[in-house]
C-alpha positions in Angstrom: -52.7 -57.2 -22.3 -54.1 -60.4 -24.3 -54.4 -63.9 -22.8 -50.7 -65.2 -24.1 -49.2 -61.7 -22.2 -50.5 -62.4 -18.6 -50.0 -66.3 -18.9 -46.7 -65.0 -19.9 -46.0 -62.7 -17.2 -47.9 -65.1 -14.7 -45.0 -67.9 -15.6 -42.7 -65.7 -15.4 -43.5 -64.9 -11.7 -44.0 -68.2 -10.6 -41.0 -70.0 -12.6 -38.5 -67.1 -12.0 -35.9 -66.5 -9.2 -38.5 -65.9 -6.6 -37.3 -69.0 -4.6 -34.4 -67.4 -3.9 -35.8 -64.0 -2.4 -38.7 -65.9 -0.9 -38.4 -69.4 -0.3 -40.1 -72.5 -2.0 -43.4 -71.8 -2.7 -44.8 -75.1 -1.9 -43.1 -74.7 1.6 -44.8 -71.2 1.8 -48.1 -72.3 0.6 -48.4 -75.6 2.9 -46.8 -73.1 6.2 -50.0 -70.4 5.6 -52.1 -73.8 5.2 -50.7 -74.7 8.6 -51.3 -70.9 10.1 -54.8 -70.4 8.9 -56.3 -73.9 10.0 -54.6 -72.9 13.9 -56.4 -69.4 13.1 -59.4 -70.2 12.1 -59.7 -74.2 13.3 -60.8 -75.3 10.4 -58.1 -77.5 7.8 -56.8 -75.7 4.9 -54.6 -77.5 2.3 -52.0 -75.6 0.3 -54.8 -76.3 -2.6 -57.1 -73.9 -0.6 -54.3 -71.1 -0.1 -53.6 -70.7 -3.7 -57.2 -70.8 -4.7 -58.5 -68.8 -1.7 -55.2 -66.4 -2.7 -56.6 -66.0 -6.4 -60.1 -65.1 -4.8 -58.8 -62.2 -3.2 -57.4 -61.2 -6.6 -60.7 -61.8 -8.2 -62.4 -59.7 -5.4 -60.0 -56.7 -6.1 -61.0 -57.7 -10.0 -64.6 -57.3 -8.9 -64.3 -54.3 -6.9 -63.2 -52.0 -10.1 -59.0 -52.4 -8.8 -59.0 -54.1 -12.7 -55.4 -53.9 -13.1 -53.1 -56.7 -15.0 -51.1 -57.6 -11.8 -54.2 -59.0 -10.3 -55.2 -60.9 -13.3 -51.1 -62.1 -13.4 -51.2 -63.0 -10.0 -54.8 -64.7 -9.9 -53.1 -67.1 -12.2 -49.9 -67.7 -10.8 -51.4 -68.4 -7.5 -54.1 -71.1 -8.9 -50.7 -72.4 -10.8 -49.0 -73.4 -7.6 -52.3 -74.8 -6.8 -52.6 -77.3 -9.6 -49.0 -78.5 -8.9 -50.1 -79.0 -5.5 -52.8 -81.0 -6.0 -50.9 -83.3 -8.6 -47.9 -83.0 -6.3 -49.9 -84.6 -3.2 -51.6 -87.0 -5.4 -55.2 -85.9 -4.9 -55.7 -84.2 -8.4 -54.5 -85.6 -11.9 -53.6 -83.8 -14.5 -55.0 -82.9 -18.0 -55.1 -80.5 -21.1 -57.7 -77.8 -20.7 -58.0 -75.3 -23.8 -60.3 -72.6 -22.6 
């Protein structure tokens, strides 16, 4: 799978019909915010979920589970984090070309 394939496929995920098996997921993101900081009593934002979400995708990466759903989903998930960031008003956005 190149670059343009799992950017693809990660859009795809995150801009599809999910909402309507799932819910919104900014409301999803910002209620697991919500769950971990009573776990854990420490504040999460939705911008931690989606990045803290793509680490364990990273870690499965890293632990030789190398498979494109990972890679599609560790991008997805840092995806909804960007647009929560901007969303909120704590993050601006820009062109990065990697």
């Amino acid at each position: 799978m190149d670059r343009k394939e799992c950017l693809d496929a990660a859009k795809q995920c995150v801009c599809s019909d999910r909402n309507q098996q799932y819910g919104s997921p900014a409301v999803n993101i910002k209620k697991i915010a919500e769950l971990w900081t009573t776990y854990k009593g420490v504040e999460f934002s939705p911008k931690d979920v989606g990045v803290m979400m793509a680490l364990l995708k990273i870690a499965r990466i890293s632990s030789g589970q190398s498979k494109d759903d990972n890679y599609i989903d560790a991008c997805g998930y840092l995806s909804l984090s960007c647009e929560l960031e901007t969303e909120d008003g704590t993050g601006t956005t820009s062109t990065i070309i990697i």
